[in-house]
PDB file as gemmi writes it, atoms N, CA and C in Angstrom:
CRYST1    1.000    1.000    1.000  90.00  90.00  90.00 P 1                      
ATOM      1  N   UNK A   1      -2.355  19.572  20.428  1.00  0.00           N  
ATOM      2  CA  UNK A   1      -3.328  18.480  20.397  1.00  0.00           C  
ATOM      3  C   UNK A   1      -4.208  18.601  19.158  1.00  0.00           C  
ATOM      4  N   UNK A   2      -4.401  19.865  18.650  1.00  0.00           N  
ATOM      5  CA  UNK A   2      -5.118  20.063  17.691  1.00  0.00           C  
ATOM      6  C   UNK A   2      -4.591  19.389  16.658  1.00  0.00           C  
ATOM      7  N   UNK A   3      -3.458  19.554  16.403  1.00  0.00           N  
ATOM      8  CA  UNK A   3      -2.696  19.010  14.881  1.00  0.00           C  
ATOM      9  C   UNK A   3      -2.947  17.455  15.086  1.00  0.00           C  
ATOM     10  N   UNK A   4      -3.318  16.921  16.223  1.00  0.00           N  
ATOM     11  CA  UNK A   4      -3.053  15.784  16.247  1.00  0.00           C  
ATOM     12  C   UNK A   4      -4.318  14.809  15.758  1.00  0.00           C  
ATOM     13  N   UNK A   5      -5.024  15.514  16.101  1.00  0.00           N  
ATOM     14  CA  UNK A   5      -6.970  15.511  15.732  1.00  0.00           C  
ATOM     15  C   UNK A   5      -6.908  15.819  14.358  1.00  0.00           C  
ATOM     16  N   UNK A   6      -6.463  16.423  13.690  1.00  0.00           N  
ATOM     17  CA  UNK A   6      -6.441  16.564  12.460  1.00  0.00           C  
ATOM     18  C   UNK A   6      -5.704  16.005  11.517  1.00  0.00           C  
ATOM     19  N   UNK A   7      -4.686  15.369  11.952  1.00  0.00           N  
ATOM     20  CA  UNK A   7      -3.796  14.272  11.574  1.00  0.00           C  
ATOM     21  C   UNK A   7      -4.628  12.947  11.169  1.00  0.00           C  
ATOM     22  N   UNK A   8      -5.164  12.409  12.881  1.00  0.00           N  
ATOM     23  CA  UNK A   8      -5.872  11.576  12.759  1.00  0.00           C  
ATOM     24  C   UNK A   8      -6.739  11.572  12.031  1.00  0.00           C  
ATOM     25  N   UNK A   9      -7.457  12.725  11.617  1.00  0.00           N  
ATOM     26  CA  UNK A   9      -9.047  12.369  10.903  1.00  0.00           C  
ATOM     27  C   UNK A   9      -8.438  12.843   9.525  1.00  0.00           C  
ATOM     28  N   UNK A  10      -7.337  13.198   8.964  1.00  0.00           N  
ATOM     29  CA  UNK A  10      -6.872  13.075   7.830  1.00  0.00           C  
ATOM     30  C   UNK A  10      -6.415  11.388   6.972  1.00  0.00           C  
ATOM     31  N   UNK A  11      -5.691  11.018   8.332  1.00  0.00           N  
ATOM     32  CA  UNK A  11      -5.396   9.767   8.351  1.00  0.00           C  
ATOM     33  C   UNK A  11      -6.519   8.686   7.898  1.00  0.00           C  
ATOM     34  N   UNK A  12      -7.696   8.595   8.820  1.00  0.00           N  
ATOM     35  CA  UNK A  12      -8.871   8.197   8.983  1.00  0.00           C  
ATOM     36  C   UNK A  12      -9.648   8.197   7.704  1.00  0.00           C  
ATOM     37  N   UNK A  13      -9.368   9.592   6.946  1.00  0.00           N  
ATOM     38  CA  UNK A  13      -9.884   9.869   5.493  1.00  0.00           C  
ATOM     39  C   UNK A  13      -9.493   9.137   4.556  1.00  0.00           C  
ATOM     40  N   UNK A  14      -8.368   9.238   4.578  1.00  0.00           N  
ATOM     41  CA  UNK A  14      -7.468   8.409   3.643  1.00  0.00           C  
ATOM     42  C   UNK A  14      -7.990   6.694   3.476  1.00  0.00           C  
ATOM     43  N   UNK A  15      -7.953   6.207   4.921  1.00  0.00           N  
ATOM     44  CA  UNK A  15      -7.861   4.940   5.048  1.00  0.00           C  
ATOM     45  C   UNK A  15      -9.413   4.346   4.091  1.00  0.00           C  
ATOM     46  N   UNK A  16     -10.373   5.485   4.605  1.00  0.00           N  
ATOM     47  CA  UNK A  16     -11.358   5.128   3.993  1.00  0.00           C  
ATOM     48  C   UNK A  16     -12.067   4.977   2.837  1.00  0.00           C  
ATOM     49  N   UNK A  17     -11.050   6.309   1.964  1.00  0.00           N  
ATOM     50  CA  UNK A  17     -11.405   6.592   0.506  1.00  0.00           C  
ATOM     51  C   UNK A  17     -10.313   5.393  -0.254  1.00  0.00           C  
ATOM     52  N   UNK A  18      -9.370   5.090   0.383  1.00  0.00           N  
ATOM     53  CA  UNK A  18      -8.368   3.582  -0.071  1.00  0.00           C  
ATOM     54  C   UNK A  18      -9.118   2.332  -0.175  1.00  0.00           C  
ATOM     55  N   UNK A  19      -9.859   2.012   1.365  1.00  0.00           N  
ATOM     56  CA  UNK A  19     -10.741   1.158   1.042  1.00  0.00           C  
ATOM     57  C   UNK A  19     -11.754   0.843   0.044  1.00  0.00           C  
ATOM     58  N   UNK A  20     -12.066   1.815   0.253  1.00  0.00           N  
ATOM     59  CA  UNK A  20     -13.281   2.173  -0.486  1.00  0.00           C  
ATOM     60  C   UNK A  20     -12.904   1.778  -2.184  1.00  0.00           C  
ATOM     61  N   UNK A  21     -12.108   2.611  -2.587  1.00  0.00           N  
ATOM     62  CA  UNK A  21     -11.590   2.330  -4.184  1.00  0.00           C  
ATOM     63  C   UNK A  21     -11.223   0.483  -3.955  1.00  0.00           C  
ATOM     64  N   UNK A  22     -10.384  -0.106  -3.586  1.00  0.00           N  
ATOM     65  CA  UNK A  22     -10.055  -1.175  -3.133  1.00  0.00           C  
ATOM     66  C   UNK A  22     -11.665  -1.765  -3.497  1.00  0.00           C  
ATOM     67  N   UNK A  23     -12.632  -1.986  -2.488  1.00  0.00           N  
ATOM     68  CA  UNK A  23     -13.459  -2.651  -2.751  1.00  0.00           C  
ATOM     69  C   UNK A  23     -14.301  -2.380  -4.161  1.00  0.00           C  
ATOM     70  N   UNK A  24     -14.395  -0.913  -4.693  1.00  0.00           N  
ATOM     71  CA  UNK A  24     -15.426  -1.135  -5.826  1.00  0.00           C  
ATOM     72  C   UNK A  24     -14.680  -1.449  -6.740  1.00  0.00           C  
ATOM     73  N   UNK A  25     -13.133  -1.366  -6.986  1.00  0.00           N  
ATOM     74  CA  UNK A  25     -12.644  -1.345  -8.678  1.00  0.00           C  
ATOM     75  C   UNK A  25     -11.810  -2.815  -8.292  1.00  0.00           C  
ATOM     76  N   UNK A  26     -10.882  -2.890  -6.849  1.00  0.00           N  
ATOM     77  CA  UNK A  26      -9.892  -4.060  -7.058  1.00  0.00           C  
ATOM     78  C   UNK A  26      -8.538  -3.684  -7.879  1.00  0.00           C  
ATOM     79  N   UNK A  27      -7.674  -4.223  -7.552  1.00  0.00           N  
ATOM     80  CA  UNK A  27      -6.431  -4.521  -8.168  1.00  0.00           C  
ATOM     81  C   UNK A  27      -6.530  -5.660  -9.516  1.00  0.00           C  
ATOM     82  N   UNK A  28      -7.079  -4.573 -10.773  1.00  0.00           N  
ATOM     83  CA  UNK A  28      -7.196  -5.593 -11.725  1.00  0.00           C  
ATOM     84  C   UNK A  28      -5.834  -6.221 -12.688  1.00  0.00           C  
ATOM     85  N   UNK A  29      -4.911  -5.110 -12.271  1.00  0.00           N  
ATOM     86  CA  UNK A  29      -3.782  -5.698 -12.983  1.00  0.00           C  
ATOM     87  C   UNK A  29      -2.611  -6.981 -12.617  1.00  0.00           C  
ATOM     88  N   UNK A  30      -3.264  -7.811 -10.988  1.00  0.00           N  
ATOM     89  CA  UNK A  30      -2.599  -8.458 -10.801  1.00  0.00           C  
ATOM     90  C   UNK A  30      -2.292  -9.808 -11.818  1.00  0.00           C  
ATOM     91  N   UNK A  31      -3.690 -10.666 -12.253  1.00  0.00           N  
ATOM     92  CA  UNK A  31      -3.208 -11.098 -13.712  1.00  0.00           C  
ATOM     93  C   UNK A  31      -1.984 -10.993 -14.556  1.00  0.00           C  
ATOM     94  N   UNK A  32      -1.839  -9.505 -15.215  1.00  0.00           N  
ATOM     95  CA  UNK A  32      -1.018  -9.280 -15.773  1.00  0.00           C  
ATOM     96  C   UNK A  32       0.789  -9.285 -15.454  1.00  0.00           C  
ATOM     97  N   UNK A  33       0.812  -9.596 -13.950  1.00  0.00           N  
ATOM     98  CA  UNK A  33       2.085  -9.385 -13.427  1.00  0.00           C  
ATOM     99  C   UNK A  33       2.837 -10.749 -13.580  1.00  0.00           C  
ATOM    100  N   UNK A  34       4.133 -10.422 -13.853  1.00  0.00           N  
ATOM    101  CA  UNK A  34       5.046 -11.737 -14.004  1.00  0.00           C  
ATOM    102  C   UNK A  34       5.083 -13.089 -13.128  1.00  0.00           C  
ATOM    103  N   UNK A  35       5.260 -14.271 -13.075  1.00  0.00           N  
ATOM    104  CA  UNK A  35       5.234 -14.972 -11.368  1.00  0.00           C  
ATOM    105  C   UNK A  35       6.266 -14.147 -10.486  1.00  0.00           C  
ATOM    106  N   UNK A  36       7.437 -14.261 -11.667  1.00  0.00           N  
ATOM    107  CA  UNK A  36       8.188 -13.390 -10.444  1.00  0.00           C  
ATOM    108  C   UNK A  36       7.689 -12.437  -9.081  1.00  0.00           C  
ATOM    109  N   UNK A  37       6.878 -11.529  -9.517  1.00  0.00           N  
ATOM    110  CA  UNK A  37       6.163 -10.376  -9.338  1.00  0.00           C  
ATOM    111  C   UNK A  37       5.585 -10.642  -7.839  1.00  0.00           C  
ATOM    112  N   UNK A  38       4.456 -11.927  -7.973  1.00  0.00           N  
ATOM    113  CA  UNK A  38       3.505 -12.576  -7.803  1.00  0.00           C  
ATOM    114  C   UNK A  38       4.065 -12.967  -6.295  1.00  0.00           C  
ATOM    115  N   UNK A  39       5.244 -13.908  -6.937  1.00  0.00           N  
ATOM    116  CA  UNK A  39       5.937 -14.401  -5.445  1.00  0.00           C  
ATOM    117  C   UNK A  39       6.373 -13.553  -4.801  1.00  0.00           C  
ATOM    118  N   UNK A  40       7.246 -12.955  -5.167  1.00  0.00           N  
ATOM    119  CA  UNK A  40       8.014 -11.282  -4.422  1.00  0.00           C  
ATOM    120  C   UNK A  40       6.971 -10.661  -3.426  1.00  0.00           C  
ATOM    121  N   UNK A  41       5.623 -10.550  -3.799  1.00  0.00           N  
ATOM    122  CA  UNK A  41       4.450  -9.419  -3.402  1.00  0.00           C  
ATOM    123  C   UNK A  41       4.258 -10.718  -1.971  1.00  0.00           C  
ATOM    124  N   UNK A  42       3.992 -12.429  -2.453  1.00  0.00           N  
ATOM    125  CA  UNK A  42       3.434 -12.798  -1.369  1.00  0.00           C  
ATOM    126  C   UNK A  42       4.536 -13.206  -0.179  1.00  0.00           C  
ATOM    127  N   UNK A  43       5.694 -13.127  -0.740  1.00  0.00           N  
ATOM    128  CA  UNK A  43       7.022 -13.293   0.659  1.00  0.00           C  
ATOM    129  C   UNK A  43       7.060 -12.120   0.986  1.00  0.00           C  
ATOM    130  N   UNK A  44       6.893 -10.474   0.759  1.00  0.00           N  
ATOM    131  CA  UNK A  44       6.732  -9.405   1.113  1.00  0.00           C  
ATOM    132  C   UNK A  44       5.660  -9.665   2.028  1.00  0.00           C  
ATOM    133  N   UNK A  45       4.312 -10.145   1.729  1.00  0.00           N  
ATOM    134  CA  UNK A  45       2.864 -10.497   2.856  1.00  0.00           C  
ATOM    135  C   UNK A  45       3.422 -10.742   4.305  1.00  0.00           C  
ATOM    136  N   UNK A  46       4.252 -12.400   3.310  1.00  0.00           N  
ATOM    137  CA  UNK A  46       4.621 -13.615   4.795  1.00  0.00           C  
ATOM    138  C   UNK A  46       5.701 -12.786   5.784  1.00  0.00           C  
ATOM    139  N   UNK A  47       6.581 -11.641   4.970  1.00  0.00           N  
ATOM    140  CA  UNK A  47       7.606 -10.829   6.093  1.00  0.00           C  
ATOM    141  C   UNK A  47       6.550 -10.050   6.920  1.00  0.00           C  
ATOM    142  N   UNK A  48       5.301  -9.371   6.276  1.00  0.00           N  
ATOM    143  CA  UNK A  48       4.773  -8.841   6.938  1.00  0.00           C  
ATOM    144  C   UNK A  48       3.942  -9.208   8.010  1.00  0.00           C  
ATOM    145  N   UNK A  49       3.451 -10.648   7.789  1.00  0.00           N  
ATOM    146  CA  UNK A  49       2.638 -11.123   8.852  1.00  0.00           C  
ATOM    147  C   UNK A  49       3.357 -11.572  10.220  1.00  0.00           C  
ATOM    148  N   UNK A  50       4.640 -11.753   9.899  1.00  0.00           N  
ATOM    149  CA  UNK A  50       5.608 -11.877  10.962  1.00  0.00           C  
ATOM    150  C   UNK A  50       6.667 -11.300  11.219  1.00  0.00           C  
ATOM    151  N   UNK A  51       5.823  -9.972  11.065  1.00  0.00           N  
ATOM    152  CA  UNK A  51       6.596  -8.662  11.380  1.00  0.00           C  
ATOM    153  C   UNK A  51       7.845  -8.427  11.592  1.00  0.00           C  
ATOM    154  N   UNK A  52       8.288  -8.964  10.289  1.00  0.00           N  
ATOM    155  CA  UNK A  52       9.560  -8.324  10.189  1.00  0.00           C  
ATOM    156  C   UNK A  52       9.264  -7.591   8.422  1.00  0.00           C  
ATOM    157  N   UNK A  53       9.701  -6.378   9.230  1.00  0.00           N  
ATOM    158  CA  UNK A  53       9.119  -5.208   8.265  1.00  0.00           C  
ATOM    159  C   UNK A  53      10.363  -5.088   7.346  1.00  0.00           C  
ATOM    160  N   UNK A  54      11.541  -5.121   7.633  1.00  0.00           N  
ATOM    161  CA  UNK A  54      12.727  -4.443   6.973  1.00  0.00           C  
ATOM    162  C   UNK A  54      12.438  -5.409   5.408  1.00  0.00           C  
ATOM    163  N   UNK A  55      12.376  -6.690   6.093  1.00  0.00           N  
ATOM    164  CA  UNK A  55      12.355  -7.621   4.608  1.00  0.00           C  
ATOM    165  C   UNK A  55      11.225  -7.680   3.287  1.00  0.00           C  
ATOM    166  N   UNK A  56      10.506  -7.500   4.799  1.00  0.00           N  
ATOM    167  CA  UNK A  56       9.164  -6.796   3.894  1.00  0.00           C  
ATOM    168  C   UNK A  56       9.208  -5.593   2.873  1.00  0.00           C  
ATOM    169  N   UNK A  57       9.774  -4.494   3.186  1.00  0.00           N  
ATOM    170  CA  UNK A  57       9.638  -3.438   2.575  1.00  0.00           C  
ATOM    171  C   UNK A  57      11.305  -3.749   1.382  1.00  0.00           C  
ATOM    172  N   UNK A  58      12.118  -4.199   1.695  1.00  0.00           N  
ATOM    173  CA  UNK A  58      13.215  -4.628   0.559  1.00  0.00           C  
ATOM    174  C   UNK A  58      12.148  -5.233  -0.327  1.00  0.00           C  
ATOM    175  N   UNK A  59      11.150  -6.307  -0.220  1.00  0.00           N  
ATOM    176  CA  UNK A  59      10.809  -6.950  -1.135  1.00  0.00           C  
ATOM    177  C   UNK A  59      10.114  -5.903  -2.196  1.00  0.00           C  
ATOM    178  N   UNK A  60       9.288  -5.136  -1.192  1.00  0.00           N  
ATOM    179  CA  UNK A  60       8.224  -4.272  -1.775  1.00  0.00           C  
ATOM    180  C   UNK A  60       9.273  -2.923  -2.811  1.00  0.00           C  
ATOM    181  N   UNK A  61      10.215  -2.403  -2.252  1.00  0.00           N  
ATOM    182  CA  UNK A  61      10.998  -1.535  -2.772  1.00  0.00           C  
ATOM    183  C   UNK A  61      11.190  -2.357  -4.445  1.00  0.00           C  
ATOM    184  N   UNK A  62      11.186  -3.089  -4.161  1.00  0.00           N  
ATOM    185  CA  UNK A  62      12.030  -4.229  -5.783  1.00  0.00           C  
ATOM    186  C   UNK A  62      10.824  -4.187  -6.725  1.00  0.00           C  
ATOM    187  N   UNK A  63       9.565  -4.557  -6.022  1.00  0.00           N  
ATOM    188  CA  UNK A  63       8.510  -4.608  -6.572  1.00  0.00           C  
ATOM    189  C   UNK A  63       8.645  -2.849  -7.743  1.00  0.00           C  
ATOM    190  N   UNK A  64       8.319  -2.396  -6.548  1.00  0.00           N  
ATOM    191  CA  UNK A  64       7.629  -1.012  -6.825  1.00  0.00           C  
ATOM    192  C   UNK A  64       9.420  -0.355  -7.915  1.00  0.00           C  
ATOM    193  N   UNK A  65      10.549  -0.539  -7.916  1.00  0.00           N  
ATOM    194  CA  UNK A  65      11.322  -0.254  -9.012  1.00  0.00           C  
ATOM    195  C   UNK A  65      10.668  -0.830 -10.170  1.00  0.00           C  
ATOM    196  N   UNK A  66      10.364  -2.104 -10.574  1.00  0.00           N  
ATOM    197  CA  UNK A  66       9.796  -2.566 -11.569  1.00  0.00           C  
ATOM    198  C   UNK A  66       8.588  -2.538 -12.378  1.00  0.00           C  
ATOM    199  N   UNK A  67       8.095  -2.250 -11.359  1.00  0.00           N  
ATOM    200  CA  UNK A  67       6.387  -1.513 -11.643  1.00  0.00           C  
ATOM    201  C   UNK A  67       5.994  -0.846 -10.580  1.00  0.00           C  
ATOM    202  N   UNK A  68       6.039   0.196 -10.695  1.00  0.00           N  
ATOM    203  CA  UNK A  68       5.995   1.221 -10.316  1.00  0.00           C  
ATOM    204  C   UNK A  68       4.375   1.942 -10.294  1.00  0.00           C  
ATOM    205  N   UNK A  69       3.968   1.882 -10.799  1.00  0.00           N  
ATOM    206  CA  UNK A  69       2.452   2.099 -11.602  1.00  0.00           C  
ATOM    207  C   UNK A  69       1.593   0.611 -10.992  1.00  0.00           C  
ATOM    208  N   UNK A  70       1.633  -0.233 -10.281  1.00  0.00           N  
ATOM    209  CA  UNK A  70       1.424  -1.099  -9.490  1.00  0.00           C  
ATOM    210  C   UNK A  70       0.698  -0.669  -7.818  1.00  0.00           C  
ATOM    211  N   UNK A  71      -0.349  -0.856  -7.677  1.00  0.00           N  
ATOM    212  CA  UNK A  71      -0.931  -0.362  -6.317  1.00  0.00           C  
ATOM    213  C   UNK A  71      -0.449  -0.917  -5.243  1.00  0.00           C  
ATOM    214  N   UNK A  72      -0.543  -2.573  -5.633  1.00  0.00           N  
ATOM    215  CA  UNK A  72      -0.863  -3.418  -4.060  1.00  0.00           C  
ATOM    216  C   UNK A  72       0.587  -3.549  -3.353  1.00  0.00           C  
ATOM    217  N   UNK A  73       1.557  -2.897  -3.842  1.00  0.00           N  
ATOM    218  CA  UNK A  73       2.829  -2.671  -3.189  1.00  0.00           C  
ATOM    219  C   UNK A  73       2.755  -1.688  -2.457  1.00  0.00           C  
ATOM    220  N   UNK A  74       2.549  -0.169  -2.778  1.00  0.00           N  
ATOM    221  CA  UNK A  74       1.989   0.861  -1.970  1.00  0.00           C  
ATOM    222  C   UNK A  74       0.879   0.569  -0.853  1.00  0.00           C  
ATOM    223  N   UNK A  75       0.222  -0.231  -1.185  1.00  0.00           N  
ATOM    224  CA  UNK A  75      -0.877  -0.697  -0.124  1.00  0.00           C  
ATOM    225  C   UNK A  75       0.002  -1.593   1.492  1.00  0.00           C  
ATOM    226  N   UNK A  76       0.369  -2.334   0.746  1.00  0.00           N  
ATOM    227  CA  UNK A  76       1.366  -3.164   1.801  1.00  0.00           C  
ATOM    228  C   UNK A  76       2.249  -2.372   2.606  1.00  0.00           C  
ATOM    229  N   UNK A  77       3.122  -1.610   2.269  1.00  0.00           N  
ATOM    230  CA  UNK A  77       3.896  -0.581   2.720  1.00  0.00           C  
ATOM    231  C   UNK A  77       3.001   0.631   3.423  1.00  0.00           C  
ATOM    232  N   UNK A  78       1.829   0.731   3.182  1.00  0.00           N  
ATOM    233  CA  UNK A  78       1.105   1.704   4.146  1.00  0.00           C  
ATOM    234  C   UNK A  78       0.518   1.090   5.620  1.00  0.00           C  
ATOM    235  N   UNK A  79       0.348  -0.312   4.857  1.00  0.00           N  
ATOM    236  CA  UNK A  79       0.050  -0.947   6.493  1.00  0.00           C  
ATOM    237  C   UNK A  79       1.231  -1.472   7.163  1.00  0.00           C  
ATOM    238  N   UNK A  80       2.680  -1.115   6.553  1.00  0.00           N  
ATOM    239  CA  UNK A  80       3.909  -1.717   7.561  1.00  0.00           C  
ATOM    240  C   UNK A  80       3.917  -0.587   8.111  1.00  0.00           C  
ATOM    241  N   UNK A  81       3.918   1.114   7.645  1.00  0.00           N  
ATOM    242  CA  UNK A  81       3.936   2.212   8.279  1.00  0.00           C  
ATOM    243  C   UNK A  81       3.281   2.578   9.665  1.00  0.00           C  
ATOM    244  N   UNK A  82       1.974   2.040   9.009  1.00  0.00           N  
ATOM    245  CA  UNK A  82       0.748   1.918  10.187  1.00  0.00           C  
ATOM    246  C   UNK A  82       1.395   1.292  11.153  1.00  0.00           C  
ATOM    247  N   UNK A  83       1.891  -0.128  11.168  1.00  0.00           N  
ATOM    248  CA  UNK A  83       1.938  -0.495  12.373  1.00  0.00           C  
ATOM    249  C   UNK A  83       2.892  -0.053  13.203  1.00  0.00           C  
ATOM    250  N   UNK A  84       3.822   0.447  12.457  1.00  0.00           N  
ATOM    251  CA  UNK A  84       5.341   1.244  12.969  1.00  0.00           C  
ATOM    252  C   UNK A  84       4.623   2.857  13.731  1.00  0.00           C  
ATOM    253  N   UNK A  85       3.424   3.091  13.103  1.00  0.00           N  
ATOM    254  CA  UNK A  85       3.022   4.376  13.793  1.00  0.00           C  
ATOM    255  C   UNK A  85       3.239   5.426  13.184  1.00  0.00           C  
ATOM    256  N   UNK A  86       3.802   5.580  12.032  1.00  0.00           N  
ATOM    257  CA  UNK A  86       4.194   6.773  11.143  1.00  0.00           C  
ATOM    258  C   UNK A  86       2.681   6.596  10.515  1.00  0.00           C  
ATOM    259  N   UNK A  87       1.882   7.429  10.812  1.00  0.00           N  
ATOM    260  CA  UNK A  87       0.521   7.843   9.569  1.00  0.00           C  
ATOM    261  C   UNK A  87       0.775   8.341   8.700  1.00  0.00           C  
ATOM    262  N   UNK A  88       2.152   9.442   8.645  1.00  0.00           N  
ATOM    263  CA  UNK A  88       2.196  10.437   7.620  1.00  0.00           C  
ATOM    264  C   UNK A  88       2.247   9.200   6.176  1.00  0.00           C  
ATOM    265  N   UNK A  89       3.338   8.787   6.579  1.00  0.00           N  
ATOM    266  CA  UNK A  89       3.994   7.678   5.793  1.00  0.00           C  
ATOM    267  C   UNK A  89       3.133   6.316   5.311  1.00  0.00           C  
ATOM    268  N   UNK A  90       2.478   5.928   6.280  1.00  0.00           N  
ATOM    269  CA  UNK A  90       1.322   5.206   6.019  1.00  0.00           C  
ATOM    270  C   UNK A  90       0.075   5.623   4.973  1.00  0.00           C  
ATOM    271  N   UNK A  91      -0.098   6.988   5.382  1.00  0.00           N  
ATOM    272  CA  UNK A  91      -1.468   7.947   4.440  1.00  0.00           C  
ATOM    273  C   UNK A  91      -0.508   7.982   3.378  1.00  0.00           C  
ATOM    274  N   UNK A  92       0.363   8.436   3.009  1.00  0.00           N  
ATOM    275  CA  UNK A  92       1.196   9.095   1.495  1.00  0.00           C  
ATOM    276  C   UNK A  92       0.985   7.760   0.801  1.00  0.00           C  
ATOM    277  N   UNK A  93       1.549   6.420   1.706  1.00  0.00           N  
ATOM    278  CA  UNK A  93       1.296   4.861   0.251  1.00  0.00           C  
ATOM    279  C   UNK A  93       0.058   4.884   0.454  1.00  0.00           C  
ATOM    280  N   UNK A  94      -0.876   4.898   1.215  1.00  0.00           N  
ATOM    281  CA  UNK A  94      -2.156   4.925   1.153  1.00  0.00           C  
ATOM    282  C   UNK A  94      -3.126   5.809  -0.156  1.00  0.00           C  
ATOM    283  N   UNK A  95      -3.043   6.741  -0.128  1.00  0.00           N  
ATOM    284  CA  UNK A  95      -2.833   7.445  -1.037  1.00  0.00           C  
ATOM    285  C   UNK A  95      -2.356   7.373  -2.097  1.00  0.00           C  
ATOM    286  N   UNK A  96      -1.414   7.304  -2.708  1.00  0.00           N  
ATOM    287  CA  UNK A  96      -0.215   6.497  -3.858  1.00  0.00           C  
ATOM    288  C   UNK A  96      -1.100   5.440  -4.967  1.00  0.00           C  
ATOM    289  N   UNK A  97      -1.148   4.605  -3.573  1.00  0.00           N  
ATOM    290  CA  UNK A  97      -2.497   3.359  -3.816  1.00  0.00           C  
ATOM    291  C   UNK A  97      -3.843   3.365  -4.538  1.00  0.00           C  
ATOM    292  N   UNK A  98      -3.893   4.484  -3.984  1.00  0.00           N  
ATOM    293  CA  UNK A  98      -5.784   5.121  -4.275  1.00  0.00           C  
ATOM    294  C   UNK A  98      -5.903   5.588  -5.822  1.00  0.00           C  
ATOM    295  N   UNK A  99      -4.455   6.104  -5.765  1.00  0.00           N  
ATOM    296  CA  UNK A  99      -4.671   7.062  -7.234  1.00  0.00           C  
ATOM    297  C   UNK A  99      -3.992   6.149  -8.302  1.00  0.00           C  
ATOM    298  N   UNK A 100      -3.368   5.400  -7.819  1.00  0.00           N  
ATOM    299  CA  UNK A 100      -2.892   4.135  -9.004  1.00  0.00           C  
ATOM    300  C   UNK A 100      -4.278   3.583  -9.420  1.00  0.00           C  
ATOM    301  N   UNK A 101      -4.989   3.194  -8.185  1.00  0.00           N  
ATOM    302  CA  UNK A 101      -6.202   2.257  -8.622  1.00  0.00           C  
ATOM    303  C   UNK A 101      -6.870   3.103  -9.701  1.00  0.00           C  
ATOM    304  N   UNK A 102      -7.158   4.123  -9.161  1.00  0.00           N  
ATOM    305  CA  UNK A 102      -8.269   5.140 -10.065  1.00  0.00           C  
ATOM    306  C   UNK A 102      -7.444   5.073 -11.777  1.00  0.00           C  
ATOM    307  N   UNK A 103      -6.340   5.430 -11.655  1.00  0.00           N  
ATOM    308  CA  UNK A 103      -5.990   5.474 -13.427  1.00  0.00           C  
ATOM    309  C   UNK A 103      -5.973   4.316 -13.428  1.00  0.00           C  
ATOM    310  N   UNK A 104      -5.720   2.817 -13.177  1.00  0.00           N  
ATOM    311  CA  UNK A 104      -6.693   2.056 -13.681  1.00  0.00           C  
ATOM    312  C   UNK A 104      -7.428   1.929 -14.881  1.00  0.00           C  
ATOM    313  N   UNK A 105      -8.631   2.456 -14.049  1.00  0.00           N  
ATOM    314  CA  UNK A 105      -9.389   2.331 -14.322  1.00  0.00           C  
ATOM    315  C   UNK A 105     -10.226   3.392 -15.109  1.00  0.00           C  
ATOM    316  N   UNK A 106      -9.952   4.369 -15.533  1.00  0.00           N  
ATOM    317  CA  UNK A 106      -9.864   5.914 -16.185  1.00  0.00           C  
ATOM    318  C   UNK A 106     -10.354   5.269 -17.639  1.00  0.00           C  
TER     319      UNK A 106                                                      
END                                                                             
């Protein structure tokens, strides 16, 4: 039970220091991304809002080959994890996310 408490409030950490970057810096490089890009990221959203994850994450996989160095793909893919229940997997793009934003902005 212990590992599990510590999971969670690892988890919990994550979510918050993600947010957190998220709200003060933002995803400034979306501008710069192709339409291609653009559309791909928001039919990746629309798979996600109607949870169908598989299509979702094909979209996001395509994304993230091409730009790679790109946050809000890692972001998306941490909340398909989430809802699937994998934290590990959820915290790691969560994470991923956090530290893309930060070089950024470096």
């Amino acid at each position: 039970i212990g590992s599990d408490i510590d999971d969670n409030e690892r988890f919990n950490d994550l979510m918050n220091l993600y947010n957190k970057e998220m709200r003060q810096k933002g995803q400034t490089r979306t501008a710069k991304l192709p339409k291609n890009i653009s559309t791909l990221l928001g039919e990746a959203n629309q798979h996600y809002m109607f949870n169908e994850f598989e299509e979702a994450i094909r979209k996001l996989n395509e994304i993230v080959r091409m730009y790679p160095d790109y946050a809000e793909p890692y972001h998306l893919l941490g909340l398909i994890h989430e809802e699937r229940k994998d934290k590990k997997k959820a915290a790691d793009c969560y994470t991923l996310a956090g530290q893309l934003l930060s070089l950024i902005h470096i």
